[in-house]
LUMNU-768577 format. One line per 10 residues: number of its first residue (from 1); their letters; for each residue x, y, z of N, C-alpha, C, CB. Coordinates in nm, 4 decimals, decimal comma. Glycine has a CB too. Example, Ala and Ser with C-alpha at 12.3 -4.5 7.8 and 13.67 -1.06 7.14 Angstrom:
REM residues 2
1 = AS = 1,3190:-0,5690:0,7800:1,2300:-0,4500:0,7800:1,3200:-0,3300:0,7800:1,1308:-0,4473:0,9046 | 1,2850:-0,2250:0,7080:1,3670:-0,1060:0,7140:1,2900:0,0030:0,7870:1,4084:-0,0598:0,5725 .
REM end
This chain:
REM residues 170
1 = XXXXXXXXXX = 0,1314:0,6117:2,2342:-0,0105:0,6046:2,2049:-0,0306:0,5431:2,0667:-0,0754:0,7447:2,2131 | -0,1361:0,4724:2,0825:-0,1851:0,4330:1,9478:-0,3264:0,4369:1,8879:-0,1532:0,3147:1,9372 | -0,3332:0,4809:1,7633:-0,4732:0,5031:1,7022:-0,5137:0,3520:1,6172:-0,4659:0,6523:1,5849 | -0,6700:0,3029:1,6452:-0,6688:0,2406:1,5796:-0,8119:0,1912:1,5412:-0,5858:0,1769:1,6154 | -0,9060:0,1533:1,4657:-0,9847:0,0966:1,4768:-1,0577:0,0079:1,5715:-0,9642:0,0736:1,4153 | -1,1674:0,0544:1,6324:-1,2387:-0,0276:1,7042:-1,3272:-0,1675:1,6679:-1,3073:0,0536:1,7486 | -1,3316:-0,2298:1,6798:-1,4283:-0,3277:1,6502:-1,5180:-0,4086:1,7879:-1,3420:-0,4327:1,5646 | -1,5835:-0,5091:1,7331:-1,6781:-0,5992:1,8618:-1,5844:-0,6027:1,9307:-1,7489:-0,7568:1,8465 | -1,4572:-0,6931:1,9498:-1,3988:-0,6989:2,0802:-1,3456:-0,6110:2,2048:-1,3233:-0,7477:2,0552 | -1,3906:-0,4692:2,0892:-1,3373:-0,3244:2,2002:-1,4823:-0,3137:2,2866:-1,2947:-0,1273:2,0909 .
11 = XXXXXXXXXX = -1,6096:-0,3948:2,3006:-1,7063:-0,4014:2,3301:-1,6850:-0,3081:2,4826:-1,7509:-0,5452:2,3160 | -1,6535:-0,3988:2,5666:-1,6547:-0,3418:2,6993:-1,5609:-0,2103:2,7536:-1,6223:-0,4534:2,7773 | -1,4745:-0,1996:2,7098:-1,3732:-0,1064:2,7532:-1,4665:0,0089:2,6886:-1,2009:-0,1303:2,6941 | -1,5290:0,0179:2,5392:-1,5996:0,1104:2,4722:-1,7063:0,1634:2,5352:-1,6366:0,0667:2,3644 | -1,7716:0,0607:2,5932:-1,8769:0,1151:2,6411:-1,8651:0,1797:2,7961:-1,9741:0,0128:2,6278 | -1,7810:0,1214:2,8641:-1,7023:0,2079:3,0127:-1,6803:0,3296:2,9962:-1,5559:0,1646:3,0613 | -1,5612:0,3660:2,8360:-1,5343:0,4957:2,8019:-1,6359:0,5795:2,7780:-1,4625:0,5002:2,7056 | -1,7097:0,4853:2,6835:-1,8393:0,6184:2,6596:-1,8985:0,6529:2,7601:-1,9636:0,5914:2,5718 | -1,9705:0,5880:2,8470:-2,1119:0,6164:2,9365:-1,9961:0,7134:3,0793:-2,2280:0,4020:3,0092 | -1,8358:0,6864:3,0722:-1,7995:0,8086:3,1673:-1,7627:0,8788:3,1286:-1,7322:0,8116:3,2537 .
21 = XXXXXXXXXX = -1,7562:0,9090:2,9488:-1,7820:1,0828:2,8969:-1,8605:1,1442:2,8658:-1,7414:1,1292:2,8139 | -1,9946:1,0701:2,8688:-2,1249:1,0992:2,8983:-2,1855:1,1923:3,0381:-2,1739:0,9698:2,8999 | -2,1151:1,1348:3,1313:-2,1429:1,1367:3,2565:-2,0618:1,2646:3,2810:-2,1096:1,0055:3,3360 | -1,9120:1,2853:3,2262:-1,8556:1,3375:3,2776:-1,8447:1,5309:3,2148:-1,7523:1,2386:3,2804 | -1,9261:1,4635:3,1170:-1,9095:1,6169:2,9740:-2,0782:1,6156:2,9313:-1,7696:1,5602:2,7652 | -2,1508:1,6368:2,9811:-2,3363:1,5874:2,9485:-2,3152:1,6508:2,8378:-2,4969:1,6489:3,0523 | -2,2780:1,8112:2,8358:-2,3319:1,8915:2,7265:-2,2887:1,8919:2,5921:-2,3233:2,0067:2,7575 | -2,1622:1,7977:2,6113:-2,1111:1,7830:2,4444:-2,1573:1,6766:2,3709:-1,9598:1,7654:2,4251 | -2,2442:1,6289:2,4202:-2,3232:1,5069:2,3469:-2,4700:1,5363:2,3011:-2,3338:1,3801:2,4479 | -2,4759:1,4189:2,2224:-2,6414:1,4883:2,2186:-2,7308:1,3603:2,2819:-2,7098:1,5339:2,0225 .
31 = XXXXXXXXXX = -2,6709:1,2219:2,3104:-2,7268:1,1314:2,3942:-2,6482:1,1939:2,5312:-2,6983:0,9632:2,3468 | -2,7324:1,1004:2,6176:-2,7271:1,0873:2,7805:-2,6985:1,0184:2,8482:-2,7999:1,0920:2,8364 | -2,6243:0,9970:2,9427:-2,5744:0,8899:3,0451:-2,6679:0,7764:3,0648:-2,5510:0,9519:3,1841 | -2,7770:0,9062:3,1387:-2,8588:0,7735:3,1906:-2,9556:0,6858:3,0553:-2,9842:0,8393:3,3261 | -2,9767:0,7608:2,9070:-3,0483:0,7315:2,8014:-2,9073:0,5977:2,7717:-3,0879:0,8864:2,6777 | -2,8073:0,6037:2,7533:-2,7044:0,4917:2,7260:-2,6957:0,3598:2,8148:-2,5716:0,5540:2,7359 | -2,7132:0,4475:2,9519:-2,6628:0,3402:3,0374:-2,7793:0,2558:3,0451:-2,6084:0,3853:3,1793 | -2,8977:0,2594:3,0061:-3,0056:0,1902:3,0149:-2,9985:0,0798:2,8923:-3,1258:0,2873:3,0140 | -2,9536:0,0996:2,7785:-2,9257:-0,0041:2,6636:-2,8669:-0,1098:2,6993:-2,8493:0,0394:2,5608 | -2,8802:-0,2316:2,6820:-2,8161:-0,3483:2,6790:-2,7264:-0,3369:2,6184:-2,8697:-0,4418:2,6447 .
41 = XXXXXXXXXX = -2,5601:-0,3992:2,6301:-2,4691:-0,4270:2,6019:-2,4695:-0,4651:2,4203:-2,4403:-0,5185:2,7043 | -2,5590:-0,5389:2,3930:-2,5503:-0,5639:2,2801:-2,5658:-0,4438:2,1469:-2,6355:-0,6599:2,2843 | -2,6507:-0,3209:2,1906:-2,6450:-0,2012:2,1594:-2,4917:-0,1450:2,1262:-2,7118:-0,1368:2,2648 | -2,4051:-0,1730:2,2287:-2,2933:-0,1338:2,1947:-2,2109:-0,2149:2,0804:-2,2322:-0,1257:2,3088 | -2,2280:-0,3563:2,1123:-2,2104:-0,4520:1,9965:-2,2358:-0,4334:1,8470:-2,2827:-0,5489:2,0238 | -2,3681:-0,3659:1,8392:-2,3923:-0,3319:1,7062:-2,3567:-0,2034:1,6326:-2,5103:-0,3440:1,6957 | -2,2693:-0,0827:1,7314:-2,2649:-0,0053:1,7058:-2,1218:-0,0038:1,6964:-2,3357:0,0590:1,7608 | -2,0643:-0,0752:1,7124:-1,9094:-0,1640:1,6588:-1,9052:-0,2187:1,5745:-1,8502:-0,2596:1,7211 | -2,0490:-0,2912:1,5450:-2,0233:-0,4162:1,4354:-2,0298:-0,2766:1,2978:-2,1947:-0,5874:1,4313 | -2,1211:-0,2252:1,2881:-2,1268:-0,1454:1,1737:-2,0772:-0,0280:1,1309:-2,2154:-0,1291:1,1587 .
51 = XXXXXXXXXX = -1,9419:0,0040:1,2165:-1,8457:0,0795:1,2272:-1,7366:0,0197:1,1773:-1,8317:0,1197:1,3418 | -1,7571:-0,1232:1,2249:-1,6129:-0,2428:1,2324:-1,6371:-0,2893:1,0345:-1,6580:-0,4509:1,3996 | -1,7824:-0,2585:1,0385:-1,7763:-0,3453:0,8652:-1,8362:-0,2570:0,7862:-1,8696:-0,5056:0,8367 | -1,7843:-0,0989:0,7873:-1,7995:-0,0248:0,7333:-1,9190:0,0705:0,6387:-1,7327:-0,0635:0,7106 | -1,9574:0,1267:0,5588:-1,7811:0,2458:0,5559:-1,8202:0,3579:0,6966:-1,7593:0,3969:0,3360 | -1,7084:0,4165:0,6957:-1,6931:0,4517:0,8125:-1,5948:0,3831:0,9337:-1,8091:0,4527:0,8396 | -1,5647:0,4944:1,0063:-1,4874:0,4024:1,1431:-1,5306:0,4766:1,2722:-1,2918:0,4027:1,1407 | -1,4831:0,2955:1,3540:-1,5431:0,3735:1,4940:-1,3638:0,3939:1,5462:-1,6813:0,2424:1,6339 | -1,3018:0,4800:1,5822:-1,1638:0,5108:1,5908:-1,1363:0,4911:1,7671:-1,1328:0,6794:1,5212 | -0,9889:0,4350:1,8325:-0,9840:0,4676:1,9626:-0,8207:0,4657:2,0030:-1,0787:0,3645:2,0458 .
61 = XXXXXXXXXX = -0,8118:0,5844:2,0718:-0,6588:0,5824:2,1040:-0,6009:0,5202:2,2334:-0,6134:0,7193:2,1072 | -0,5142:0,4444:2,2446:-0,4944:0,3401:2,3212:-0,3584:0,3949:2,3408:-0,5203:0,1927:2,2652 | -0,3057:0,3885:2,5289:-0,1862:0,3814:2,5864:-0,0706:0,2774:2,5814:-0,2157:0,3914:2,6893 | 0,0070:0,3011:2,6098:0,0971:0,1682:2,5614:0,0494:0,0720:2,6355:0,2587:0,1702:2,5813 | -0,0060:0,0690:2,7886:-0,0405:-0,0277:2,8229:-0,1700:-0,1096:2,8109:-0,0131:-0,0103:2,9053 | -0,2774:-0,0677:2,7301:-0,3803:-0,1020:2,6586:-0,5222:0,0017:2,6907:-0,3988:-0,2558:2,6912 | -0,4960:0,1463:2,7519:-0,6107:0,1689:2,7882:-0,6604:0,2392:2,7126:-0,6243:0,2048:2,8902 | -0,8187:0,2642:2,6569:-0,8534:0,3621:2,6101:-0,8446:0,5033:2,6682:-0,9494:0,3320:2,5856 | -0,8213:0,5735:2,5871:-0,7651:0,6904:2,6295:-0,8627:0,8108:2,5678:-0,6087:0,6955:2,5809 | -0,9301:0,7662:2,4148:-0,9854:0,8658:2,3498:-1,0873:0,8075:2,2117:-0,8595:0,9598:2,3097 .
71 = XXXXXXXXXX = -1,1691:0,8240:2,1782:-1,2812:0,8043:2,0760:-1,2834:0,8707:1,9524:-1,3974:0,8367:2,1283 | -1,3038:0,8529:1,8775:-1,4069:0,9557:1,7437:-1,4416:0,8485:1,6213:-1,2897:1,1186:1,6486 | -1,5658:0,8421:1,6100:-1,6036:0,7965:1,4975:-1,6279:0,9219:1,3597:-1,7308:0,7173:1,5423 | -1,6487:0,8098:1,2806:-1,6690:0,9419:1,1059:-1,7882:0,7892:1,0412:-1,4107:0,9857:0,9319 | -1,9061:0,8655:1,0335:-2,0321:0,8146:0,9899:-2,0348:0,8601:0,8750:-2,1479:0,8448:1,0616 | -2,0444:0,7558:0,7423:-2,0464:0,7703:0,6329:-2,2325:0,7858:0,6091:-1,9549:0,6518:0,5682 | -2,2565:0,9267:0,5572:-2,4035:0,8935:0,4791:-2,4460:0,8227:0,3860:-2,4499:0,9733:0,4327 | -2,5557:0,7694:0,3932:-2,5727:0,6278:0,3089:-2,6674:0,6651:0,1636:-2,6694:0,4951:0,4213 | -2,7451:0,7730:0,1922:-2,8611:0,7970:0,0322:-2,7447:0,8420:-0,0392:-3,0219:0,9432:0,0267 | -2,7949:0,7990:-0,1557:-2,6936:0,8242:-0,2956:-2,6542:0,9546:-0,2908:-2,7643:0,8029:-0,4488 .
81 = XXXXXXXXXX = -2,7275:1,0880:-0,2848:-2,7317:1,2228:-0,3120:-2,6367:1,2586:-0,1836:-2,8919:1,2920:-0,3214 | -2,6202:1,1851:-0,0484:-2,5685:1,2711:0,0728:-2,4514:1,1456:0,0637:-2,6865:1,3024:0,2429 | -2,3740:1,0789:-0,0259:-2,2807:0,9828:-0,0023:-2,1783:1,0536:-0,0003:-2,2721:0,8771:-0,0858 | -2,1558:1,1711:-0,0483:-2,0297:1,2686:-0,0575:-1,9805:1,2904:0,1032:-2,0771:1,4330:-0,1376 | -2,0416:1,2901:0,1879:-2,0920:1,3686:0,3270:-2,0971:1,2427:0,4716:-2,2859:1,4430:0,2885 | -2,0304:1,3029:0,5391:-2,0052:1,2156:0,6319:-1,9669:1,3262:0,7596:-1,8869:1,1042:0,5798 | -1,9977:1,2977:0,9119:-2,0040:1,3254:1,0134:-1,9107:1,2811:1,1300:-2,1030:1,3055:1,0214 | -1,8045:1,3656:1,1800:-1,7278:1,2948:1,2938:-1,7917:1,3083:1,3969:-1,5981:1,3358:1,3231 | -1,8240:1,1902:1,4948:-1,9433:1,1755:1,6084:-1,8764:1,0968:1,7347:-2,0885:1,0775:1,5443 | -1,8731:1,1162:1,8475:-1,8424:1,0520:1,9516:-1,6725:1,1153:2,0107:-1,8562:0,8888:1,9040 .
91 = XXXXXXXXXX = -1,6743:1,2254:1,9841:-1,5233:1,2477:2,0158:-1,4768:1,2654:2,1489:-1,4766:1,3593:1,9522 | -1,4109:1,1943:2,2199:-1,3818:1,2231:2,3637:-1,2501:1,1907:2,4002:-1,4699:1,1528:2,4532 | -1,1685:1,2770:2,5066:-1,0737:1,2456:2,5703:-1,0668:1,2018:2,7184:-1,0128:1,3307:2,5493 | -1,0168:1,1167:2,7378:-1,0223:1,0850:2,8521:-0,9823:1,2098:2,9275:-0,9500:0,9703:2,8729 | -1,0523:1,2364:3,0398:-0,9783:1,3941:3,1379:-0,8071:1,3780:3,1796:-1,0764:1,4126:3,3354 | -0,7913:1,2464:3,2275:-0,6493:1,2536:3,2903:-0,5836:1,2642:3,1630:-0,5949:1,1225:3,3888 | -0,5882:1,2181:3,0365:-0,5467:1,2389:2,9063:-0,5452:1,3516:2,8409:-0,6016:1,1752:2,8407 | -0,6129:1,4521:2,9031:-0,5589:1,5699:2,8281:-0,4397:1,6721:2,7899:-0,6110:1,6216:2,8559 | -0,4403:1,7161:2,7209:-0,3402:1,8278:2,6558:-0,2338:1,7409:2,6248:-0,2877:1,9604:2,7556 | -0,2523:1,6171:2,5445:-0,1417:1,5268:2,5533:-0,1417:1,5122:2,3764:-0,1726:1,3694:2,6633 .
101 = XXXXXXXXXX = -0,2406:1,5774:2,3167:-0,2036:1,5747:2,1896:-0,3241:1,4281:2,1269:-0,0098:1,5497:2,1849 | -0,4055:1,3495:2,1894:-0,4766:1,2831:2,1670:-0,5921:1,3392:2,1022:-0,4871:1,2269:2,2573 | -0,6635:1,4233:2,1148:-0,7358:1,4399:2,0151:-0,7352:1,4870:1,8967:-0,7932:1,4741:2,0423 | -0,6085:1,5749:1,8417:-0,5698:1,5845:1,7616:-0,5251:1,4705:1,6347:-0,5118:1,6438:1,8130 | -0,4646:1,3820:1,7063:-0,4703:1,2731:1,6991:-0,5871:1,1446:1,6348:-0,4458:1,2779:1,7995 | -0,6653:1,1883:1,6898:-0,7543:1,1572:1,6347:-0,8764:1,2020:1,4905:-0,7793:1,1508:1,7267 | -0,9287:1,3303:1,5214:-0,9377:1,3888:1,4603:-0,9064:1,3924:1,3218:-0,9139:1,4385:1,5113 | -0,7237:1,4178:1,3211:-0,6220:1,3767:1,1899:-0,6518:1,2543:1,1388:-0,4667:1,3665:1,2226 | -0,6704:1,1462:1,1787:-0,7058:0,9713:1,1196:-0,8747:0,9676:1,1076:-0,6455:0,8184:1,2640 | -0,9358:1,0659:1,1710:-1,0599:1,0463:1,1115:-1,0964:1,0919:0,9616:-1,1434:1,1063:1,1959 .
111 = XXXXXXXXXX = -0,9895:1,2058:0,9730:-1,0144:1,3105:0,8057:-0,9096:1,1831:0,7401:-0,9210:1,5504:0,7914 | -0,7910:1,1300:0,7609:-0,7398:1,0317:0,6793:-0,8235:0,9429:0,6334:-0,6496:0,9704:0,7321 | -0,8910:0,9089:0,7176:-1,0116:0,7948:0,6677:-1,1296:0,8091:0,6002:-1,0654:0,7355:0,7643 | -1,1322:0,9592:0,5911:-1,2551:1,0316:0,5039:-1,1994:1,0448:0,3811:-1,3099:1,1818:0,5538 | -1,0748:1,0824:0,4060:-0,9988:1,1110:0,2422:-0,9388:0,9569:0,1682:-0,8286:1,2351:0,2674 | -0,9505:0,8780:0,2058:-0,9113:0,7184:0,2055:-1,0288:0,6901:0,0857:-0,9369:0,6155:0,3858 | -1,1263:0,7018:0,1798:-1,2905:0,6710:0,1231:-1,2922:0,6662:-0,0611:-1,4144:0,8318:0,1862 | -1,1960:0,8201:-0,0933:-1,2449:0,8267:-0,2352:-1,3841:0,8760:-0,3159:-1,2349:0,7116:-0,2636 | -1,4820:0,9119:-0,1989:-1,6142:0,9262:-0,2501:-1,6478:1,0104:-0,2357:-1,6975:0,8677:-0,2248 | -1,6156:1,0759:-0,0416:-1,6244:1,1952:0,0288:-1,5637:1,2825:0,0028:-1,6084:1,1921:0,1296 .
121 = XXXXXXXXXX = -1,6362:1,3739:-0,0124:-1,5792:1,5505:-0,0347:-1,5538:1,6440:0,1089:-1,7205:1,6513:-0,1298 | -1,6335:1,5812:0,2160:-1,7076:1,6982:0,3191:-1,7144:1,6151:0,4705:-1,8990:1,7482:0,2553 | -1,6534:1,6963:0,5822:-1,7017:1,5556:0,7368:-1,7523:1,7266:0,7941:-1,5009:1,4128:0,8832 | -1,8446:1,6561:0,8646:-1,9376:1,7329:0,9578:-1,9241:1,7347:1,0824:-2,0525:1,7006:0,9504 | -1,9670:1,8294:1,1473:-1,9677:1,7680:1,3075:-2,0597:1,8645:1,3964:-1,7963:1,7664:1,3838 | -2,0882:1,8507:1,5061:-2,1151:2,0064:1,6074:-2,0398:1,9445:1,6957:-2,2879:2,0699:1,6758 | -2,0367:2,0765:1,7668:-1,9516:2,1221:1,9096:-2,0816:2,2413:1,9476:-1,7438:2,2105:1,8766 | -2,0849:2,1814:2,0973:-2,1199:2,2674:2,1942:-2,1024:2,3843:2,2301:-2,1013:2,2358:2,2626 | -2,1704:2,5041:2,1883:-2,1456:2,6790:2,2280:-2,0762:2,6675:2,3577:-2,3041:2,7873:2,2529 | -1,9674:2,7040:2,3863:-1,8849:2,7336:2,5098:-1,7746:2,6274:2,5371:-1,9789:2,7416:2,6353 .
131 = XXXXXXXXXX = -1,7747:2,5399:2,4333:-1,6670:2,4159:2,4369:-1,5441:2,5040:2,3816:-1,7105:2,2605:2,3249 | -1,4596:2,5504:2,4110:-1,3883:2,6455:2,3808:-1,2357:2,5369:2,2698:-1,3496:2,7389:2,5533 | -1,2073:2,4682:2,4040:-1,0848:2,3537:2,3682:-1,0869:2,2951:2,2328:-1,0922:2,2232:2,4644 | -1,2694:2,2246:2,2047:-1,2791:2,1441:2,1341:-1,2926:2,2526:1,9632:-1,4021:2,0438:2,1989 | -1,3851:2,3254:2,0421:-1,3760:2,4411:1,9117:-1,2548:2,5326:1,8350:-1,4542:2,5453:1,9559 | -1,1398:2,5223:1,9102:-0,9598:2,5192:1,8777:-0,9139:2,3956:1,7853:-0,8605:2,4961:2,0381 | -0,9641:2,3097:1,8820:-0,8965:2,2083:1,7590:-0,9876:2,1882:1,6634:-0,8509:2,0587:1,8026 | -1,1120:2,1710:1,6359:-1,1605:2,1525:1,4942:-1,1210:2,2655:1,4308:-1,3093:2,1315:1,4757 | -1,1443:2,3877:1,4871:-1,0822:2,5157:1,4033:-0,9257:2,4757:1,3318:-1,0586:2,6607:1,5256 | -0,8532:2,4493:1,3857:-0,7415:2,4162:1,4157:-0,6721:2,2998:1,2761:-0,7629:2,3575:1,5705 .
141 = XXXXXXXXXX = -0,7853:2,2375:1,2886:-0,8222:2,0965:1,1606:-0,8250:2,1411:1,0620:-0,9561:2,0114:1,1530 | -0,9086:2,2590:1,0511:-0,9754:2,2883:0,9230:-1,0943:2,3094:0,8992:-0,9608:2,2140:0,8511 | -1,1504:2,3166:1,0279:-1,3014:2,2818:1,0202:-1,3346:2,4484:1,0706:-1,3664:2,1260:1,1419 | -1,4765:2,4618:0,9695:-1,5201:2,6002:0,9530:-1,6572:2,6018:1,0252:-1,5291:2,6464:0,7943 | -1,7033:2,6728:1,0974:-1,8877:2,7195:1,1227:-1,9152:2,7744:1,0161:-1,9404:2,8350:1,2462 | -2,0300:2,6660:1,0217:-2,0940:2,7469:0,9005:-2,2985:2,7339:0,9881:-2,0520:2,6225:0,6830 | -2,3136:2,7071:1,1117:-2,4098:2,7843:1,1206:-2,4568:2,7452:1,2637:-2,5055:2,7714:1,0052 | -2,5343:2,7723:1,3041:-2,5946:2,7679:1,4955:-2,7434:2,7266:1,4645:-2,5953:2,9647:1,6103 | -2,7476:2,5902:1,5665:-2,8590:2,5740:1,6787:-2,8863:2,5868:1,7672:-2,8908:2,5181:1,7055 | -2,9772:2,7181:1,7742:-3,0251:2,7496:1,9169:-3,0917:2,6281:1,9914:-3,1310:2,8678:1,9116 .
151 = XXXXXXXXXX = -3,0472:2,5806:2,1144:-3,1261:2,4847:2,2088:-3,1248:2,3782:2,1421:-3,2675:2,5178:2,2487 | -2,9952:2,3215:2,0820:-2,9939:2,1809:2,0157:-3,0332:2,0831:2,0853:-2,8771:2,1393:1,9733 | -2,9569:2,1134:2,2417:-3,0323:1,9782:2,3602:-3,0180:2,0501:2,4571:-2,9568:1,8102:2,3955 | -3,1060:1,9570:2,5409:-3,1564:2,0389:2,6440:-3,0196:1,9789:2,7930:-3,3660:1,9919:2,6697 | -2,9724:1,9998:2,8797:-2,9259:1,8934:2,9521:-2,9687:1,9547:3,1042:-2,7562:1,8591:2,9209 | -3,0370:1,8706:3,2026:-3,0995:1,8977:3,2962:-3,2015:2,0655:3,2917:-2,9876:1,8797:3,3967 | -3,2578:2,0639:3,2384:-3,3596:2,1441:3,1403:-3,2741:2,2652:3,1082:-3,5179:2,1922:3,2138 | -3,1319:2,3040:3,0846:-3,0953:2,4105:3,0560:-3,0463:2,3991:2,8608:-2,9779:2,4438:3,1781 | -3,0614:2,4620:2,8185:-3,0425:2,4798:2,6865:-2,9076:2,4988:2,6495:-3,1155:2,5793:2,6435 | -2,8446:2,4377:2,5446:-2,7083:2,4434:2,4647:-2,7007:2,4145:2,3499:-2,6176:2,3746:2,5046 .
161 = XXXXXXXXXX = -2,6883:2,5321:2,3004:-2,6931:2,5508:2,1832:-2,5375:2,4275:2,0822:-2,6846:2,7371:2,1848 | -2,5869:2,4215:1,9489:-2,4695:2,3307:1,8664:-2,3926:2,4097:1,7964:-2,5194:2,2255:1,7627 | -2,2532:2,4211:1,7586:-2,2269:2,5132:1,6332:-2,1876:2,3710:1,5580:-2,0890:2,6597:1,6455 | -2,2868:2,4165:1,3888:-2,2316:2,3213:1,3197:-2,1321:2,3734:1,1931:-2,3454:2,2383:1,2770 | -2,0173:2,2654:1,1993:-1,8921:2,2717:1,1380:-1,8764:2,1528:1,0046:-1,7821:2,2479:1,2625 | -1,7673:2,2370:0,9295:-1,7750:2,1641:0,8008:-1,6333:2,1680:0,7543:-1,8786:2,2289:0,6928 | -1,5694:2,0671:0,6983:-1,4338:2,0356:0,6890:-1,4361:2,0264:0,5256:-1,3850:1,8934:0,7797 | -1,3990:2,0784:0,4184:-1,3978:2,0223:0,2914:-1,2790:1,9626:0,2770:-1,4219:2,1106:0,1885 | -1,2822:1,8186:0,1786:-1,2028:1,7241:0,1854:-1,1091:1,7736:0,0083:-1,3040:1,5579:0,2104 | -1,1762:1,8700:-0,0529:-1,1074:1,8661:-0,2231:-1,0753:1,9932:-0,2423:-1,2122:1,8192:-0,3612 .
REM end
């Protein structure tokens, strides 16, 4: 397996991966299948391009034979006062890919790339109340709750709550 930066040319394979872990996991997201799958392609383009030309990365773990396998971006905040502070967003494993050590994997090169930065102190994230797996490994990372949204999103009108988590980088 390999971790590596995404850019424009991961265009299509990126956007396949996303919209079927969308589809396939509704509640750990806070967009929607059908809210994604309705965007034009070029949507995805730009959301590469400014991942691809920083700061921040859009991250993807790739099989030896070229497939995406797994996601996570780390969104750098941009106002002067919240530049310390940055968010890991989009994390997914492919299902047949699990328990294979890939998201961990990831995860680890997202905080490398937070601690790279030089600026950042802090990466953020939520996880879904009842995501049990995912809430092991950020635990697992380093990453602490530090507080709950009741009814963060709604998915087919049922409510799921966020726990939000905080990683200090110093």
């Amino acid at each position: 397996m390999t971790v590596r930066r995404l850019g424009r040319v991961d265009a299509e394979p990126y956007r396949a991966f996303r919209l079927t872990a969308l589809r396939e996991a509704p509640s750990a997201f806070t967009s929607s299948h059908a809210e994604e799958s309705a965007k034009p392609p070029a949507d995805t383009l730009q959301r590469l391009a400014e991942a691809e030309d920083g700061p921040g990365a859009l991250l993807g773990a790739f099989s030896g034979d070229g497939t995406l396998l797994g996601t996570a971006g780390l969104r750098v905040h941009r106002r002067d006062q919240e530049r310390h502070k940055a968010t890991l967003y989009g994390m997914a494993v492919a299902r047949a890919a699990g328990g294979r050590g890939i998201g961990r994997a990831l995860v680890e090169r997202v905080l490398a790339t937070a601690a790279e930065d030089g600026r950042l102190r802090q990466v953020l994230l939520t996880v879904s109340k009842g995501n049990e797996p995912a809430l092991r490994l950020y635990t697992s990372c380093g990453f602490e709750v530090w507080g709950r949204e009741p009814r963060a999103v709604l998915v087919d009108g049922q409510a799921v709550a966020k726990l939000h988590m905080v990683r200090l980088l110093d």
